[in-house]
Phi, psi and omega in degrees: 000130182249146174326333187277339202271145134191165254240166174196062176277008142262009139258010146103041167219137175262113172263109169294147157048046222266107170250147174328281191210157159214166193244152196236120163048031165105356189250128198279133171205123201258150200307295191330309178292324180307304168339293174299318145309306168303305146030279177249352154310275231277343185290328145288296162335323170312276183319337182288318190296282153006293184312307184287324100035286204210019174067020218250162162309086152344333169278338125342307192248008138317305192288332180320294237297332220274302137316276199327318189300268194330310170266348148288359193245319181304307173317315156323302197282316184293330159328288192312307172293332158255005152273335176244058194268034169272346167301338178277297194340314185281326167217103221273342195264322166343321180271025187242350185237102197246001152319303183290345187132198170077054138251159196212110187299337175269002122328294163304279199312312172309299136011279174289333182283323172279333168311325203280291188320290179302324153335295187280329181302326186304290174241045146069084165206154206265121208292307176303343180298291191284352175289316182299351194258313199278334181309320207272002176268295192308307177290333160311315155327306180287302204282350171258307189322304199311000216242306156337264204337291159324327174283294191320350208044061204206143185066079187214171185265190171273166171344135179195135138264059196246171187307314205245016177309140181262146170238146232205121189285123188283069141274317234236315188281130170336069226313296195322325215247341187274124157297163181295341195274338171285334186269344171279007183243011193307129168256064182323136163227070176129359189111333185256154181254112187242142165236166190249133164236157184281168164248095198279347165331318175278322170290333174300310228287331178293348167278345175266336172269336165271000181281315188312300188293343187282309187306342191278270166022263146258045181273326170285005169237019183289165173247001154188171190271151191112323197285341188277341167295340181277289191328289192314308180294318183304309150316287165314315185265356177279297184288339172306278181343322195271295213284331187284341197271020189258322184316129152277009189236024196295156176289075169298143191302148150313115177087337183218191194261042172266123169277099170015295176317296171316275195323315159301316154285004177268313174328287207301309192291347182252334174295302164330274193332311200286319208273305173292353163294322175272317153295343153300297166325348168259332172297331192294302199293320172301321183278345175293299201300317173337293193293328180262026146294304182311350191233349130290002180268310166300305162311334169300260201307340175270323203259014168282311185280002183273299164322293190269356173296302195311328188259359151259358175251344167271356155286342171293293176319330200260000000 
């Protein structure tokens, strides 16, 4: 095993030369920022697809698209930079260098959600609607993003010998990131000193591809718009919650140990769960009361007609 490589021996693969970056004619191009391109390249197409779909102008979200990339990458970042900002403080130019990582998704998403509302207010389009278009753009986004990471050596969990531990040379990892319990598991392997962790990166991303086949799904079968948006934060954040508390690099609350994420995403899943509970339920109360207009409405209209057999038939008699 060489320092580039890395490993899942307990599923018995070894990835050679796994690299950071590499260079094309003297200019360094780090895997991360390519990964995060594709990224948002396929996130889009989702929308292009979507759109058409569900009838809206594909040419909305050309134009969209254009904001979002810009203020969602702002959005990230400045998250990232005020949960963790004693990594800043000291040197301010650090927060312009986003080649090492430190973007933060729920930073993007808050981001694209306030982008989208002036947007869609700008041209008059039903917010929820064009919302219901872009999450499912969004989470595609997310399940290849997630994979920076992986290039990065970076957003992994603490020590694990499990089917999918990953394993990692700590040369290549953040000294900041290793725990006592990773430092008590170091393994020399090949000469080099590595430890296996989990890789939850690999776990969001596969928990966002089962959100994504729900959102596929039911998407032609939603029952108002806003609702494939319930899905996604309510999803999405359901599966966050489990996976941030596997991290060693979380984003802590000011002052304390509540991981940022977590919290936010335990959130996000009971508010969404509370909110399709109470429109169903409302929805539920609107078909009642239909129904029993209508069928006083029918009981009308039977003693209307009772009512005028009754008045024609004593003109007849008379």
């Amino acid at each position: 095993m060489s320092v580039k490589d890395i490993g899942f021996p307990n599923l018995g693969i070894l990835l050679e030369n796994v690299p950071k970056s590499f260079d094309i004619f003297g200019f360094e191009l780090a895997m991360y920022g390519i990964v995060i391109t594709i990224a948002v390249a396929a996130g889009f197409c989702m929308w292009l697809k979507l759109a058409k779909v569900d009838g809206m102008n594909p040419d909305l979200f050309w134009d969209f698209s254009i904001y979002a990339i810009i203020f969602c990458i702002i959005g990230a970042r400045l998250y990232y930079v005020i949960f963790a900002w004693d990594m800043y403080k000291d040197d301010l130019k650090e927060i312009f260098n986003i080649r090492n990582g430190g973007l933060a998704i729920y930073g993007a998403v808050i981001a694209a959600f306030i982008t989208a509302a002036v947007f869609c207010k700008i041209k008059k389009v039903k917010l929820l609607k064009f919302a219901d278009i872009g999450v499912a753009g969004l989470i595609l986004g997310q399940i290849i993003g997630r994979w920076a990471n992986f290039f990065n050596r970076e957003a992994f969990g603490d020590y694990t010998n499990n089917l999918f531990a990953m394993r990692l040379p700590v040369d290549m990892i953040r000294k900041s990131e290793i725990t006592d319990t990773m430092a008590a598991n170091i393994q020399v392997v090949d000469g080099i000193e590595c430890v296996s962790v989990h890789p939850t990166f690999l776990y969001e991303s596969a928990w966002n591809v089962m959100v994504l086949i729900l959102i596929l799904l039911y998407f032609k079968r939603k029952k108002f718009d806003g609702e494939i948006v319930l899905l996604y934060l309510g999803g999405y954040g359901l599966g966050r919650f489990f996976v941030e508390g596997l991290r060693t690099d979380q984003l802590k609350w000011f002052g304390t140990d509540i991981a940022v994420s977590q919290m936010l995403g335990i959130t996000l899943f009971i508010a969404c769960l509370g909110t399709r509970i109470v429109i169903a339920l409302m929805n539920q109360k609107k078909k009642i009361l239909k129904t029993i207009k209508e069928e006083q409405d029918v009981a009308d209209a039977s003693e209307d007609s009772l009512a005028d057999s009754k008045a024609t038939d004593d003109t007849e008699n008379n």
